[in-house]
C-alpha positions as CSV (number, residue, x, y, z in Angstrom):
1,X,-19.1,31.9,-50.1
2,X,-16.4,32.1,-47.5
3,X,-12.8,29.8,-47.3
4,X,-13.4,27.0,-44.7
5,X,-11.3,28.4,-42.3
6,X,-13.6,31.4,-42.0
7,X,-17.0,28.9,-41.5
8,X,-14.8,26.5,-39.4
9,X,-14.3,29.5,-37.0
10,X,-17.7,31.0,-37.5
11,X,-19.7,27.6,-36.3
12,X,-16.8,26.9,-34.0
13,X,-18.3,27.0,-29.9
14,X,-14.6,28.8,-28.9
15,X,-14.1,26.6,-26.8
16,X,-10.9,25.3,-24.6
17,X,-10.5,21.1,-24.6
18,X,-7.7,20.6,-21.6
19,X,-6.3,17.2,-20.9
20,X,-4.0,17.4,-18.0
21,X,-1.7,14.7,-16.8
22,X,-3.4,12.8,-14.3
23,X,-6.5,12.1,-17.1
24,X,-9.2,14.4,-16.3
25,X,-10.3,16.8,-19.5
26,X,-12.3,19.8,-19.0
27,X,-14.2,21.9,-21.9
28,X,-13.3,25.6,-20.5
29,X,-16.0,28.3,-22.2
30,X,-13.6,31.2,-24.0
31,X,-14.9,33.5,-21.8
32,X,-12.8,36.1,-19.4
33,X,-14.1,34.6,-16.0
34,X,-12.2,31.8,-17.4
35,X,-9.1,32.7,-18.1
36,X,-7.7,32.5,-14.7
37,X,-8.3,29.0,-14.5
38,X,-6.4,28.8,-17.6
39,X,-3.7,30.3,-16.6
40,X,-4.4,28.2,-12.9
41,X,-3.8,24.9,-14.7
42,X,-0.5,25.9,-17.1
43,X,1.2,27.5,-13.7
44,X,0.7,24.7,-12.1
45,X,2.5,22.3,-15.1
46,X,-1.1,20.7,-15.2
47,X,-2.2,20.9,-18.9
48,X,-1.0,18.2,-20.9
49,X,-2.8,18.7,-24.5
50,X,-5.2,22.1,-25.3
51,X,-6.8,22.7,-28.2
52,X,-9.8,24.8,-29.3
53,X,-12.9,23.6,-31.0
54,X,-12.6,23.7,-34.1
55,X,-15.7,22.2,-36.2
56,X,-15.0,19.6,-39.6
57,X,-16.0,20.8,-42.8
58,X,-18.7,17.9,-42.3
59,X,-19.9,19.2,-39.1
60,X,-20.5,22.5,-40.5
61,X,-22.2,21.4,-43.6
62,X,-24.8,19.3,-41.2
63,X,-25.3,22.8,-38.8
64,X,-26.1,24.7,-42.2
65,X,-28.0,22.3,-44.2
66,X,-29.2,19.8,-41.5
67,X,-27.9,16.9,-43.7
68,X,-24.7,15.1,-43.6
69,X,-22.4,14.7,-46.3
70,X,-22.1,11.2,-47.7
């Protein structure tokens, strides 16, 4: 069995989840095509929060086994 950070990052999409400060959010695919609009939006002083996607514990046990955990 692996530790949780291993099947966290295993079932985890890669994606980017940018909120910039005027309130939009945008889910950026961690893909090179993308990166320049990364890099577009921190330049620019637009990115106010990013964070990858990074699945619970729970949300991998209900990809794996189809049930949730109660």
């Amino acid at each position: 069995m692996d530790k949780p950070e291993v099947l966290r990052y295993k079932y985890s999409t890669h994606a980017f989840h940018v909120e910039t400060f005027d309130g939009k959010t945008f889910v950026i695919e961690n893909e090179a095509g993308n990166a320049d609009r990364i890099r577009d939006l921190i330049a620019k002083g637009q990115v106010k929060s990013m964070h990858t996607d990074n699945p619970t514990l729970g949300q991998v046990f209900l990809k794996v086994t189809g049930k949730e955990l109660v």
